[in-house]
mmCIF file of the C-alpha atoms, coordinates in Angstrom:
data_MODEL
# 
_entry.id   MODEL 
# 
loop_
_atom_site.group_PDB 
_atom_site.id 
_atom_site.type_symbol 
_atom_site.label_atom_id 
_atom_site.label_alt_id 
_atom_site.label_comp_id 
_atom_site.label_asym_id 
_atom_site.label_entity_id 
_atom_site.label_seq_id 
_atom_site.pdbx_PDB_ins_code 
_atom_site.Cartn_x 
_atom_site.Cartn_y 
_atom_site.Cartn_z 
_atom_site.occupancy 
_atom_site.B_iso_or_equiv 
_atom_site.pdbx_formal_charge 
_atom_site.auth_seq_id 
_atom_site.auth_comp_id 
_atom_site.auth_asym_id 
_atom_site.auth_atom_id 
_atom_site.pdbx_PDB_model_num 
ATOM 1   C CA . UNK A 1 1   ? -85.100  214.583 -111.540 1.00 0.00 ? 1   UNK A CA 1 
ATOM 2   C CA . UNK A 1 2   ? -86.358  214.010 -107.848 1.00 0.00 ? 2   UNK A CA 1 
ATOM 3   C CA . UNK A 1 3   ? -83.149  215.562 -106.571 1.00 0.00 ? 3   UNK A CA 1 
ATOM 4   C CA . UNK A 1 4   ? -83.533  219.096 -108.861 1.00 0.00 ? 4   UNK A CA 1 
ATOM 5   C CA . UNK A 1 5   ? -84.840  222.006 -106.823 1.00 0.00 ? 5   UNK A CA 1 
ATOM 6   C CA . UNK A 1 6   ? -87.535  223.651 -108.604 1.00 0.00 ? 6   UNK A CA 1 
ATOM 7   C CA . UNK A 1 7   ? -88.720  227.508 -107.503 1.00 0.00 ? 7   UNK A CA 1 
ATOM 8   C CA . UNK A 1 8   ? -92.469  229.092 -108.577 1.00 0.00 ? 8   UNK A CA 1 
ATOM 9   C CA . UNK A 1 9   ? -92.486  232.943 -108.088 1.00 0.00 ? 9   UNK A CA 1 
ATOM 10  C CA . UNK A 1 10  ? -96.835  234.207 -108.291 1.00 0.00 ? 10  UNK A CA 1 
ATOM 11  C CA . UNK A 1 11  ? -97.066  237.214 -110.620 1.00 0.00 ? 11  UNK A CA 1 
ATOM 12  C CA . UNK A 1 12  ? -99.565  239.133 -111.514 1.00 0.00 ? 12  UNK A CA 1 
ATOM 13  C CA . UNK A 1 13  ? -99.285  239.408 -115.099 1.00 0.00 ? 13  UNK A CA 1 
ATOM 14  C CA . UNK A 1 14  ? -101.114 242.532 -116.982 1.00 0.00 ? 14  UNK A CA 1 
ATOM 15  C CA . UNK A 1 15  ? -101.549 243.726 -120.620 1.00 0.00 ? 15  UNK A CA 1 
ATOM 16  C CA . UNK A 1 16  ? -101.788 240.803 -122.830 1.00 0.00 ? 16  UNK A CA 1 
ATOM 17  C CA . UNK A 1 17  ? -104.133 238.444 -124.926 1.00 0.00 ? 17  UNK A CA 1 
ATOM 18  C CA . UNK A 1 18  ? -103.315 235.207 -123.906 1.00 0.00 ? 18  UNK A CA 1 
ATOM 19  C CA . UNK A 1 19  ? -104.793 232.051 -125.431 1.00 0.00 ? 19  UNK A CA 1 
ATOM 20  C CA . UNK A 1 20  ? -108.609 231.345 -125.407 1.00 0.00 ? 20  UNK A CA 1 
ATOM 21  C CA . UNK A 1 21  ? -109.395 235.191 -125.765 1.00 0.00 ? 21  UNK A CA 1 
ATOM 22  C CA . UNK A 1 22  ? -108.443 235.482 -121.312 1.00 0.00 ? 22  UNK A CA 1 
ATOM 23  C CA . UNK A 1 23  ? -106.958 239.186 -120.565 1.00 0.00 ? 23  UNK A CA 1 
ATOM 24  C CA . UNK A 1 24  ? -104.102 238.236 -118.407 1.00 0.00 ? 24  UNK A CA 1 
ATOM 25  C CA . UNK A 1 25  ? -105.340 241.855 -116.226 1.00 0.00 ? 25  UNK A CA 1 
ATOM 26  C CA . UNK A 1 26  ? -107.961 239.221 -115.003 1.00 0.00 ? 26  UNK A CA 1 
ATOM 27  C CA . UNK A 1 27  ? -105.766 236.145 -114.103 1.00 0.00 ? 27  UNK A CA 1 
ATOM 28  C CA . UNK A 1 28  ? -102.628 235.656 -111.692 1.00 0.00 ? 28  UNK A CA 1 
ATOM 29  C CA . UNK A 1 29  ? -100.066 233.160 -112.945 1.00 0.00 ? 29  UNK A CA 1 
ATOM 30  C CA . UNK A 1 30  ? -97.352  231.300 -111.569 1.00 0.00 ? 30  UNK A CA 1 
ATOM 31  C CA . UNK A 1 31  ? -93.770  231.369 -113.198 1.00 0.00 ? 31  UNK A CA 1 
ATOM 32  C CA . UNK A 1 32  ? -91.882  228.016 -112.618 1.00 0.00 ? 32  UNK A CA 1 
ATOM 33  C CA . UNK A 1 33  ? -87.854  227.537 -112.873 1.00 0.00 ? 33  UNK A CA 1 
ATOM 34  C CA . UNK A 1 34  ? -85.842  224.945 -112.268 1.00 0.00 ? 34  UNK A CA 1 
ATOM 35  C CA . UNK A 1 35  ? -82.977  225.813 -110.552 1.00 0.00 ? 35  UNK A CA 1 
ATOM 36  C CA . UNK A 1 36  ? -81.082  223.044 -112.033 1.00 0.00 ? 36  UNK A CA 1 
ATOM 37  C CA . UNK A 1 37  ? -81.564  223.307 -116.114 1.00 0.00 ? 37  UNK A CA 1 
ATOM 38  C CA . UNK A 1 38  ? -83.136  226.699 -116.171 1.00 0.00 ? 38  UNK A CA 1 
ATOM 39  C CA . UNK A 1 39  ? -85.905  225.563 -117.849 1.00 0.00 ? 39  UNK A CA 1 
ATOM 40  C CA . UNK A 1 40  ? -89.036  228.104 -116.951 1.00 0.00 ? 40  UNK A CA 1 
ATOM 41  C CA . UNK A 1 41  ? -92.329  228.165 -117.984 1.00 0.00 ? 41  UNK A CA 1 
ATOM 42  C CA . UNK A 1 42  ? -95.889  229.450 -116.653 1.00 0.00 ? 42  UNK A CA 1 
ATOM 43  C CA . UNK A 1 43  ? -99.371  228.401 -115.508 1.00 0.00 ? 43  UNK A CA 1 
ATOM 44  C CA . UNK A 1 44  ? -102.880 229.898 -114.418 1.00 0.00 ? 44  UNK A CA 1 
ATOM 45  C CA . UNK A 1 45  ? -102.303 229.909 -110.224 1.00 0.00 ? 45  UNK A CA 1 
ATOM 46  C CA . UNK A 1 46  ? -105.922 227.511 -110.204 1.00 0.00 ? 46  UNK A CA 1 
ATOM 47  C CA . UNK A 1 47  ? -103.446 225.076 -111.488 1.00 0.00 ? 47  UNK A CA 1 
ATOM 48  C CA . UNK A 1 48  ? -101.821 223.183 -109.173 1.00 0.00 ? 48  UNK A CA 1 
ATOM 49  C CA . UNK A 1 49  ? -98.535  221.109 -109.094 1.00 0.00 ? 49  UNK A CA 1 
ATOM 50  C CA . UNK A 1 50  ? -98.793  217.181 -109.135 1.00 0.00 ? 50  UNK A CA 1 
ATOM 51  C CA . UNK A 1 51  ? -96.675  214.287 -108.428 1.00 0.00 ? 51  UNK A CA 1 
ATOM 52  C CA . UNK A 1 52  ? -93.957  213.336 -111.348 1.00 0.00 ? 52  UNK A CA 1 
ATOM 53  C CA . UNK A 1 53  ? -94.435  209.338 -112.518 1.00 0.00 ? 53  UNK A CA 1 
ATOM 54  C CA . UNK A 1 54  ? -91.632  208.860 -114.591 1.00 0.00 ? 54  UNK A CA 1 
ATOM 55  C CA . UNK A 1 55  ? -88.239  209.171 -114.237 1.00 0.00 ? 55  UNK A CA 1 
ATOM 56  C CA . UNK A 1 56  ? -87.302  212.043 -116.646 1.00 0.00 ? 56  UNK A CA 1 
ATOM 57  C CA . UNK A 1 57  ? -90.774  213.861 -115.278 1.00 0.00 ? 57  UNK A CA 1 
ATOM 58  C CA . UNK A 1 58  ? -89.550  217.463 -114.501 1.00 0.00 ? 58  UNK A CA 1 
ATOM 59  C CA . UNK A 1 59  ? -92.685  218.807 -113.229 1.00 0.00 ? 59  UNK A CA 1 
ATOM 60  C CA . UNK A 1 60  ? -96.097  218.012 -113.450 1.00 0.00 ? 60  UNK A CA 1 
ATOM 61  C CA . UNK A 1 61  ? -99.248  220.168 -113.619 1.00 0.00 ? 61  UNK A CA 1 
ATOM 62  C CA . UNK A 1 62  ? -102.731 219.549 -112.485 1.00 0.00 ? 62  UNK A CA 1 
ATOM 63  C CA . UNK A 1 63  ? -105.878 221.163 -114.096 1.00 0.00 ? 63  UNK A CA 1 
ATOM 64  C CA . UNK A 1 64  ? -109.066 222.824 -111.020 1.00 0.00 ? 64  UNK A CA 1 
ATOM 65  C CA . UNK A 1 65  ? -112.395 220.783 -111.179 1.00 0.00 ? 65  UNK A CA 1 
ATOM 66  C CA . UNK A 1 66  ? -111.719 218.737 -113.894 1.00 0.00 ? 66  UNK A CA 1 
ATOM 67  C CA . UNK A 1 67  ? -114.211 216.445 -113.310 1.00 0.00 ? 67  UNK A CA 1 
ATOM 68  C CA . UNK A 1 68  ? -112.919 213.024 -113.756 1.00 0.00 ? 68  UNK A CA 1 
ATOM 69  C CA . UNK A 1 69  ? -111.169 214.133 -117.349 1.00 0.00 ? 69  UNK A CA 1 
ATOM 70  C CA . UNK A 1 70  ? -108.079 214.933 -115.594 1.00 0.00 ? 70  UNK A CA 1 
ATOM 71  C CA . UNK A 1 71  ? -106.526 217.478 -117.104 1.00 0.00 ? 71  UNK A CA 1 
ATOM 72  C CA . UNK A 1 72  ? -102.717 217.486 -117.040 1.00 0.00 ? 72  UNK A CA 1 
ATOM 73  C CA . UNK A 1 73  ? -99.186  218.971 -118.482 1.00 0.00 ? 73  UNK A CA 1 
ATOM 74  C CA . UNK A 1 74  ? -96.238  217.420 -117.819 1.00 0.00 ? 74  UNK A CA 1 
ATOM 75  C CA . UNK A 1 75  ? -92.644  218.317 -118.493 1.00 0.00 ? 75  UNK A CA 1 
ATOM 76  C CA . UNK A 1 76  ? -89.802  215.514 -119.507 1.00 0.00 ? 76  UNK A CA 1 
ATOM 77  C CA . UNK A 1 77  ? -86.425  216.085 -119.654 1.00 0.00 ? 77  UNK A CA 1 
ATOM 78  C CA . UNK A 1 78  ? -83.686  213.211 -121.689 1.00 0.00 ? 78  UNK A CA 1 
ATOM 79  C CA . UNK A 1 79  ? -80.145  213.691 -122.139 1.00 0.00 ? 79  UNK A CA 1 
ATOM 80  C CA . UNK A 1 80  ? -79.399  213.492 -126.260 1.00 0.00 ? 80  UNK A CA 1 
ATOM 81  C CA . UNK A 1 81  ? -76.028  214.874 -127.293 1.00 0.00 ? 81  UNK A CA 1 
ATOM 82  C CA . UNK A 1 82  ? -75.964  212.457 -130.408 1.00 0.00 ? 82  UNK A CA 1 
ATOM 83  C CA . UNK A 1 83  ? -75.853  216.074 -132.273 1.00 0.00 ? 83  UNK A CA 1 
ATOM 84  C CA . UNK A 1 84  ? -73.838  218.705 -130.739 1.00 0.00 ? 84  UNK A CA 1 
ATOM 85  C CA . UNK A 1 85  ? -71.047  218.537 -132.774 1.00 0.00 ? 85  UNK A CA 1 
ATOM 86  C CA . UNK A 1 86  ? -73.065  219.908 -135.586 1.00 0.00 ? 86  UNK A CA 1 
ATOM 87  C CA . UNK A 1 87  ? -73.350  223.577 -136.060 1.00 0.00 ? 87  UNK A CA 1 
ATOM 88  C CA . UNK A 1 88  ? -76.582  225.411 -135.280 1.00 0.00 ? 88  UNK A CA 1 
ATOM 89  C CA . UNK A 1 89  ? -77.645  225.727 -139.294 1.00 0.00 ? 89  UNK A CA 1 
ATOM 90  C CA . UNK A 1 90  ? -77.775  221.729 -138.988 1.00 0.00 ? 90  UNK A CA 1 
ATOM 91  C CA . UNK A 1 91  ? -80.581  222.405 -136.251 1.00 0.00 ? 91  UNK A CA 1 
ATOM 92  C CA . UNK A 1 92  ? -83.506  221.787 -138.743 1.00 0.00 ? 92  UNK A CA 1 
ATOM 93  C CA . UNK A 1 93  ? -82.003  218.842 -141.033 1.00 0.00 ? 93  UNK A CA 1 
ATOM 94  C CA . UNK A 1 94  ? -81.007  217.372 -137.360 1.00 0.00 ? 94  UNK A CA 1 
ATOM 95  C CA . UNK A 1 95  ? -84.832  217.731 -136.154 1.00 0.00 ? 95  UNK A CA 1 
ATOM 96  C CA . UNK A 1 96  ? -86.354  216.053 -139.199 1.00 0.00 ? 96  UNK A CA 1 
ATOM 97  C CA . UNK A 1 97  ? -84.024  212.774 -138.162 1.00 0.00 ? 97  UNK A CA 1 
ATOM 98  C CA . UNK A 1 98  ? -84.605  212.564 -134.678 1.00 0.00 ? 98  UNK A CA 1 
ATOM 99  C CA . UNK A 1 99  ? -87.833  214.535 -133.864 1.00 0.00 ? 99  UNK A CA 1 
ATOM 100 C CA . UNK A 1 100 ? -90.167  213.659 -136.669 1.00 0.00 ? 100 UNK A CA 1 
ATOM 101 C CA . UNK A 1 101 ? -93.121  211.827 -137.285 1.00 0.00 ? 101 UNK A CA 1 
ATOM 102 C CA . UNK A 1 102 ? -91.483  208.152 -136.516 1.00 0.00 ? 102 UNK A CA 1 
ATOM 103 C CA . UNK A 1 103 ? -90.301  210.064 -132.543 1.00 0.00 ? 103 UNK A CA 1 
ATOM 104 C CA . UNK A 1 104 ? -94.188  210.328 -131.893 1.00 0.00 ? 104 UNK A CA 1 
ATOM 105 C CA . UNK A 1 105 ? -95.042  206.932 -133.062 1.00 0.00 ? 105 UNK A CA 1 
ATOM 106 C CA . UNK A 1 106 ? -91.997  205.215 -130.618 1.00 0.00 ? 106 UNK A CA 1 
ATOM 107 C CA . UNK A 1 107 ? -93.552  207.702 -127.812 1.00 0.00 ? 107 UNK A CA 1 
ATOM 108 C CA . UNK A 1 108 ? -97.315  206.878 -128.010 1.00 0.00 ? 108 UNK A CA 1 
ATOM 109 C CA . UNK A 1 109 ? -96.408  202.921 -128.903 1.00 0.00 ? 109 UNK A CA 1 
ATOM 110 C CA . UNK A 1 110 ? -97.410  202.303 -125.331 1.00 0.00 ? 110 UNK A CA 1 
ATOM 111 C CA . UNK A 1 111 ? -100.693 203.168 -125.582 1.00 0.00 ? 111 UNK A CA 1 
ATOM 112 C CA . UNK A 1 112 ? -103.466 201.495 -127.426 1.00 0.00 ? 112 UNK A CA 1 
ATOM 113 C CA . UNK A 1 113 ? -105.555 202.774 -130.918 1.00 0.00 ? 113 UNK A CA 1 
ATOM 114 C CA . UNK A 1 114 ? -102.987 205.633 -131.574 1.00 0.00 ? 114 UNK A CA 1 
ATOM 115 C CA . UNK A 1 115 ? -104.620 208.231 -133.855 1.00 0.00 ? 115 UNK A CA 1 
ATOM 116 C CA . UNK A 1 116 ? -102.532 211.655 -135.089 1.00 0.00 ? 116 UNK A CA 1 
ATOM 117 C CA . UNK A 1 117 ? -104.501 213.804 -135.849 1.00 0.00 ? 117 UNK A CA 1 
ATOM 118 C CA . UNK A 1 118 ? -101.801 216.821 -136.812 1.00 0.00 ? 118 UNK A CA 1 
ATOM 119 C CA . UNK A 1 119 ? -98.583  216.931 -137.131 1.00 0.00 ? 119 UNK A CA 1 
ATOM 120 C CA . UNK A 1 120 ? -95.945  219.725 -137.551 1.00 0.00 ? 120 UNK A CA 1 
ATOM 121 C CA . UNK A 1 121 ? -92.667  219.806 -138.453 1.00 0.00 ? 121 UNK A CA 1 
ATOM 122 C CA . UNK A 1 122 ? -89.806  221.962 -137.447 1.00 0.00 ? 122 UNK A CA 1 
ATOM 123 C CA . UNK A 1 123 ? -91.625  223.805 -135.105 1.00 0.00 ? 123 UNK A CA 1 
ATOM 124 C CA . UNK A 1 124 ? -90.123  222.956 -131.723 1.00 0.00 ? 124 UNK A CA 1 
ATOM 125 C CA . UNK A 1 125 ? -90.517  224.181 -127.948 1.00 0.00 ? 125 UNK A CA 1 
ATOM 126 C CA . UNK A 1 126 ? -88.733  227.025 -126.367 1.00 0.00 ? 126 UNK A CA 1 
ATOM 127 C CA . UNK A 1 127 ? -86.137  227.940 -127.907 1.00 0.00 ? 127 UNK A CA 1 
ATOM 128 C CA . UNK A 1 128 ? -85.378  224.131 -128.925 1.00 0.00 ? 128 UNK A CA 1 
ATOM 129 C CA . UNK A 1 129 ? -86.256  222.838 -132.621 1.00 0.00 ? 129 UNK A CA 1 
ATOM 130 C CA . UNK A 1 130 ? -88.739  219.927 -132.833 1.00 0.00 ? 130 UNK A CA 1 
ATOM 131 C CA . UNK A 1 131 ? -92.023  218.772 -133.677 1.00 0.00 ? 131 UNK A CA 1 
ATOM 132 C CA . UNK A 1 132 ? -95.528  218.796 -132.360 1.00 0.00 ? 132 UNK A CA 1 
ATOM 133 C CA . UNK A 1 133 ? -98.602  216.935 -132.545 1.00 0.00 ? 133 UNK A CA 1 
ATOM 134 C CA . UNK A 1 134 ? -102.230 216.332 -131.431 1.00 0.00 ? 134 UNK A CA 1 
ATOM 135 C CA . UNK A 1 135 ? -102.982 212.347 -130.974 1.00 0.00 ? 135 UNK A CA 1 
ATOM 136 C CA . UNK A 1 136 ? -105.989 210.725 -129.240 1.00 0.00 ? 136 UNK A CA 1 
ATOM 137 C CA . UNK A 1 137 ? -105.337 206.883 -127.516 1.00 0.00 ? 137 UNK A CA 1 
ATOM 138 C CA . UNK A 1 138 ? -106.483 204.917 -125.072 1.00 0.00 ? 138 UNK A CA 1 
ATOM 139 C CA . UNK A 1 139 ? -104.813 204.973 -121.975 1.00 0.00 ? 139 UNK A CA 1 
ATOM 140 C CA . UNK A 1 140 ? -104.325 202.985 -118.518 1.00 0.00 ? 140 UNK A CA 1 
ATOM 141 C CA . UNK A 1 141 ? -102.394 206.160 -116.600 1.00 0.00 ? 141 UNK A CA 1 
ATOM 142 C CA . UNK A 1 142 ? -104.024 208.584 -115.612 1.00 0.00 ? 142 UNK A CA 1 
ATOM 143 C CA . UNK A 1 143 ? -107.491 206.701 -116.072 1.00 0.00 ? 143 UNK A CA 1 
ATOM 144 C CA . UNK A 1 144 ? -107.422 202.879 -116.925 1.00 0.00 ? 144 UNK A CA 1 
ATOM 145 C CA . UNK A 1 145 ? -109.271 202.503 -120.288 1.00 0.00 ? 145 UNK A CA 1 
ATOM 146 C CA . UNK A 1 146 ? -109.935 206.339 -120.619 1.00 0.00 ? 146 UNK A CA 1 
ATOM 147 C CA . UNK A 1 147 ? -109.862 207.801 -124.206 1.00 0.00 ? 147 UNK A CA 1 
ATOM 148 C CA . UNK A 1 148 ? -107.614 210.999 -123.576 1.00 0.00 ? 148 UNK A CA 1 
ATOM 149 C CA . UNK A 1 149 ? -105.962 213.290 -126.552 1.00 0.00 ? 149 UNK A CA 1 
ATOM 150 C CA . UNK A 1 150 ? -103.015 215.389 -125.902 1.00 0.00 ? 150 UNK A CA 1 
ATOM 151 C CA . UNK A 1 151 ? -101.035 218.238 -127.199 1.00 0.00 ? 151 UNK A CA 1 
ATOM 152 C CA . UNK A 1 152 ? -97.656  217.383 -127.617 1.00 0.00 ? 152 UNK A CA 1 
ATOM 153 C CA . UNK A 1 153 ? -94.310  219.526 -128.331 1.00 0.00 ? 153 UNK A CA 1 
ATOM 154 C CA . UNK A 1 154 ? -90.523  218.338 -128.481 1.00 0.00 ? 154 UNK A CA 1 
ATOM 155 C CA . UNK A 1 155 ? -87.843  220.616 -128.935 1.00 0.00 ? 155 UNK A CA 1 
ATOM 156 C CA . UNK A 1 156 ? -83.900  219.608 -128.825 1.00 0.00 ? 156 UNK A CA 1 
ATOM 157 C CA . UNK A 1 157 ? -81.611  222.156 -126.856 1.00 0.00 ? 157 UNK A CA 1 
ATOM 158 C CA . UNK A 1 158 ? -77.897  222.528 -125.709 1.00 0.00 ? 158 UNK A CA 1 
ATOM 159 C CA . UNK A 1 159 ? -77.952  218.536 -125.268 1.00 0.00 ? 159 UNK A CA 1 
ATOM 160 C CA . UNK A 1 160 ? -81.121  218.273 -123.811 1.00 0.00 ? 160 UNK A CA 1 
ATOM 161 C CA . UNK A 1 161 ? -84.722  217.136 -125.213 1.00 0.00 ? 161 UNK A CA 1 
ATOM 162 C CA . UNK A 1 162 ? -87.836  218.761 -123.517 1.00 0.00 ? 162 UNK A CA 1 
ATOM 163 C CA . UNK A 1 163 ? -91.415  217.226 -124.188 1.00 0.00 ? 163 UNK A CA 1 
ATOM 164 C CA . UNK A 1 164 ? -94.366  219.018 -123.114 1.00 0.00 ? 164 UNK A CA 1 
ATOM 165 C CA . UNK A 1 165 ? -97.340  216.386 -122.868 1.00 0.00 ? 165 UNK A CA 1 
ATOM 166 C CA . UNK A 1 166 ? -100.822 217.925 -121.963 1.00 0.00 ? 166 UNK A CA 1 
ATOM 167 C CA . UNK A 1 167 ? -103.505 215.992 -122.316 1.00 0.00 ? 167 UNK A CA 1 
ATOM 168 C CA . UNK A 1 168 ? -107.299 215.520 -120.877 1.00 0.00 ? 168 UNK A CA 1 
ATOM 169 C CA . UNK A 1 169 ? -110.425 213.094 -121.923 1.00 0.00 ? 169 UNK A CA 1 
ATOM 170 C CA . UNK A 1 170 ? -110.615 213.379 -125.301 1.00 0.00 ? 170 UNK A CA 1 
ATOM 171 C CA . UNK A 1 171 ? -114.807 214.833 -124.698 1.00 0.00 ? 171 UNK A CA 1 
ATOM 172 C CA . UNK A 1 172 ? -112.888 217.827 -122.885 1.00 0.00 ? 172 UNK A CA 1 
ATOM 173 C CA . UNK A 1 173 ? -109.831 217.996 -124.497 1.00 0.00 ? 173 UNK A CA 1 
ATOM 174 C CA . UNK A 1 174 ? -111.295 221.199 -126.206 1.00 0.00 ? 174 UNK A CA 1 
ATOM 175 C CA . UNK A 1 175 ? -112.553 223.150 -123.332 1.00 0.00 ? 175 UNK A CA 1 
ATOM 176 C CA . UNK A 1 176 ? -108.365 222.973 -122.306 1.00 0.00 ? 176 UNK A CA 1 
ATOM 177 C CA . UNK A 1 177 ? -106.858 223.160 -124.871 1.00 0.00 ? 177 UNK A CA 1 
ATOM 178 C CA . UNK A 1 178 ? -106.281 227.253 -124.903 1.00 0.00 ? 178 UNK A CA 1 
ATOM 179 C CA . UNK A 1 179 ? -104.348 226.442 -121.298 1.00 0.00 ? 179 UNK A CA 1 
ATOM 180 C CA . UNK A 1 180 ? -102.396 223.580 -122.970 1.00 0.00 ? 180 UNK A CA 1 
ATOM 181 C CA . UNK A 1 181 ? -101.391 226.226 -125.569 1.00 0.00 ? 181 UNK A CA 1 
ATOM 182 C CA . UNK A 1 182 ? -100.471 229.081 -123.388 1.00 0.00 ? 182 UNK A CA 1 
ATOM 183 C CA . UNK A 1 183 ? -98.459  226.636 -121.383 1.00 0.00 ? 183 UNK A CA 1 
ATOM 184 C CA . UNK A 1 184 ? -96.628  225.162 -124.422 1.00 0.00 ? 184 UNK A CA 1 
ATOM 185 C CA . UNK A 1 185 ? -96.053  228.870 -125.363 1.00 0.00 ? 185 UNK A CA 1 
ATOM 186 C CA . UNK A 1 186 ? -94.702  230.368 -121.771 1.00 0.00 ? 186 UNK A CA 1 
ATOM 187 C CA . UNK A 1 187 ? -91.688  227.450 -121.745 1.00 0.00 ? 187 UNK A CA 1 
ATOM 188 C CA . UNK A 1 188 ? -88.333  229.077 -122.059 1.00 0.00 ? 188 UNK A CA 1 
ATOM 189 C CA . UNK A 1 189 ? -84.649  227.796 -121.736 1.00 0.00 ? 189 UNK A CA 1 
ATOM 190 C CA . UNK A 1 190 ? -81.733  228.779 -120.854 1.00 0.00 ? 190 UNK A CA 1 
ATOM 191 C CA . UNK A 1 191 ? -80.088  230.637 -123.673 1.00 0.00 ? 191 UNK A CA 1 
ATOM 192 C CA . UNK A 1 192 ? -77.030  229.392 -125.288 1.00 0.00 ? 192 UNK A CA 1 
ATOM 193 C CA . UNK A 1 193 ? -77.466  229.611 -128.995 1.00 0.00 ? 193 UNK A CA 1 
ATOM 194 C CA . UNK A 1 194 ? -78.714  232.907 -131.120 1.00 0.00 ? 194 UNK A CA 1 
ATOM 195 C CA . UNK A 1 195 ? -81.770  232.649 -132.257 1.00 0.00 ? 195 UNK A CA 1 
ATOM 196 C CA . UNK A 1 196 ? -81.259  234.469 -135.548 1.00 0.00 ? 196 UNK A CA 1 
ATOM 197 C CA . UNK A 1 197 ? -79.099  231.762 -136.805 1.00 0.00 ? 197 UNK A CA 1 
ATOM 198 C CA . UNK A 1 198 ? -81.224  229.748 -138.038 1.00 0.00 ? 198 UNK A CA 1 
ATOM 199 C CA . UNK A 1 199 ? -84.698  232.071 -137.592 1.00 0.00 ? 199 UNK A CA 1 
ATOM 200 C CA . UNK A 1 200 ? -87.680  231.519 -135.678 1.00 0.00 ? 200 UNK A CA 1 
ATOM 201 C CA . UNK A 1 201 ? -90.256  228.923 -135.239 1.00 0.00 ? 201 UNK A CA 1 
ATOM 202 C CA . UNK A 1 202 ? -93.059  230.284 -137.344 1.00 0.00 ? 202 UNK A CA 1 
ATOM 203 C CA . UNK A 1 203 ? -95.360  227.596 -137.148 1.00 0.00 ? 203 UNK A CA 1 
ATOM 204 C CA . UNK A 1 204 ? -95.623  227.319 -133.508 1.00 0.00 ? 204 UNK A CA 1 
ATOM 205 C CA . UNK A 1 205 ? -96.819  231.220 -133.672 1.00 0.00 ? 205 UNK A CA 1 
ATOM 206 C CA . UNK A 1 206 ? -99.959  232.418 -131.764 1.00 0.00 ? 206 UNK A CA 1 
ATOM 207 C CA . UNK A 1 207 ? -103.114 233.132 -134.175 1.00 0.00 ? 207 UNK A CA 1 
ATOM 208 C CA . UNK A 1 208 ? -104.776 236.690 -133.978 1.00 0.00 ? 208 UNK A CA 1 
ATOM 209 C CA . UNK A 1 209 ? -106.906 235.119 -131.633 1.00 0.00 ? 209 UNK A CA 1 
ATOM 210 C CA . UNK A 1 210 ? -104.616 233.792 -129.140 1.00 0.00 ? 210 UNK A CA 1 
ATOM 211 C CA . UNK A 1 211 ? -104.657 230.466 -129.839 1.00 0.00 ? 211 UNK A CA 1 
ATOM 212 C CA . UNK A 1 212 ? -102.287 227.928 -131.658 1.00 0.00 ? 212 UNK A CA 1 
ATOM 213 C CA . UNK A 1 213 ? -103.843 226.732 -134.831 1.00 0.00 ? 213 UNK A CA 1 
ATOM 214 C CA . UNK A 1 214 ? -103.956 223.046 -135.541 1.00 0.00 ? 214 UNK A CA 1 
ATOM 215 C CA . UNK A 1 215 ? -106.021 221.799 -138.317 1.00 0.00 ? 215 UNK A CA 1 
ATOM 216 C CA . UNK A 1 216 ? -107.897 218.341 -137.592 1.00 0.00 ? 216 UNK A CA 1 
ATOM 217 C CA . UNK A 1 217 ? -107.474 216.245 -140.721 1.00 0.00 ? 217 UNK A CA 1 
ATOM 218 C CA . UNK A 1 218 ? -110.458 214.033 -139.120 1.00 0.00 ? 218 UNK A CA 1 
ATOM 219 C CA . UNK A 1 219 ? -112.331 216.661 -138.068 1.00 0.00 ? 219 UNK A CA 1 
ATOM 220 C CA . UNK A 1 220 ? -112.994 215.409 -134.589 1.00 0.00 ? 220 UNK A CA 1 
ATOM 221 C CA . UNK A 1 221 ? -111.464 218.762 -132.368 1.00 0.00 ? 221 UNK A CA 1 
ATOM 222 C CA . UNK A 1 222 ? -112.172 221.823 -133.357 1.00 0.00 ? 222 UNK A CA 1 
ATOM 223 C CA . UNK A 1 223 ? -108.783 223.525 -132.720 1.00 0.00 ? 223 UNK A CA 1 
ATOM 224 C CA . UNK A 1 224 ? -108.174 227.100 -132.410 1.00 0.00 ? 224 UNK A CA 1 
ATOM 225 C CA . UNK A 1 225 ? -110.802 228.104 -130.359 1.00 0.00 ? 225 UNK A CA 1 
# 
C-alpha cells in the first residue's frame, strides 16, 4: 500500500446538511482518491493526513486539537475473492458468512475488554455490502492502556474488503463521532456492479438530522447527536 499514489483535490463544498447539524457553506473539505483502487472518500480540511501502521493501511486521518484523545480514521484495504464467482443477488447471504458478527470479534481479538455495543447487519460501506459496529477496548496503539471506542464499517467489493476504523478516547468519542459518520458516509468505489440489483443499504442511511443512528444497548454513548 506504500507504493499506491494517492491524490487530495480541496473543494469547497456548498448546499448540504452534513452530519452533526454543520452547513457544508461553512466548511472546506478535502476529497481523497487513490489513484490505484479508486477508492475516494472526504474529510473536513482541519483534518490532516497521518502515517499508515499496518500493512493493508490505505490512508490514515488525523483529527485538529484533539487533546491527547487522538482522534483518528483509518482506511484498510485486503484482497478476498473467496466470492466472486457468485452472482451479485448472493451479495447479502455472502456478507452474513464472512462479514458478520464473528469478523468483528477476530478483528478486535487483539485488544483487551472488547465490548460491542451495536451491531448492524447488511449494511456495508460504499458501495460494498458489510457490517458495522460501535465497540469500546482497551488499547496499546495509539495510546498504551487508553480506553478508546470506534466506529467501524466493512463492506466487500469487486474482490476487495474496505474497513473504515475511526476511533477516539472513549470520554470523547461523542464529541467526533458526527465526523466519523460523515467520513464513513463520503467513501465511494469504483463502480463495477449496479446498484439496483440487489437495492440499497438502508440501514447505513443518514437520520433527518444528519447523523447515523446507532442505538447503545448499554447506554454508555449517546449516538445520533
Amino acid at each position: 500500500m506504500d507504493s499506491m499514489k494517492n491524490i487530495a483535490l480541496f473543494l469547497s463544498v456548498f448546499g448540504l446538511s452534513l452530519a452533526g447539524g454543520v452547513s457544508a457553506s461553512q466548511a472546506d473539505y478535502f476529497v481523497w482518491q487513490d489513484t490505484a483502487t479508486s477508492v475516494n472518500l472526504s474529510y473536513p480540511d482541519t483534518w490532516r493526513q497521518g502515517n499508515n501502521k499496518e500493512p493493508d493501511d490505505v490512508i490514515t486521518l488525523l483529527a485538529p486539537n484533539d487533546d491527547g484523545g487522538t482522534p483518528q480514521c483509518r482506511l484498510r484495504s485486503r484482497e478476498d475473492k473467496r466470492f466472486e464467482f457468485y452472482p451479485i443477488e448472493f451479495a447479502t447471504a455472502v456478507q452474513r458468512t464472512a462479514y458478520s458478527k464473528e469478523f468483528w470479534d477476530d478483528y478486535l481479538a487483539s485488544y483487551d475488554r472488547v465490548m460491542i455495543h451495536d451491531f448492524k447487519e447488511t449494511t456495508g460501506l460504499g458501495q460494498g455490502f458489510g457490517s458495522s459496529v460501535v465497540a469500546s477496548y482497551k488499547t496499546t496503539y495509539p495510546v498504551a492502556g487508553q480506553q478508546r471506542s470506534s466506529l467501524l464499517a466493512v463492506g466487500l467489493y469487486n474482490g476487495t474488503a474496505y474497513i473504515l476504523d475511526c476511533s477516539a478516547d472513549s470520554i470523547i468519542f461523542n464529541d467526533w463521532y458526527a465526523d466519523f459518520g460523515s467520513i464513513l458516509k463520503s467513501l465511494g468505489t469504483k463502480k463495477v456492479t449496479h446498484e439496483l440489483v440487489q437495492g440499497d443499504n438502508s440501514d447505513m442511511s443518514l437520520s433527518t438530522s444528519g447523523a447515523i443512528g446507532f442505538k447503545d444497548k448499554t447506554e454508555r454513548y449517546r449516538f445520533n447527536q
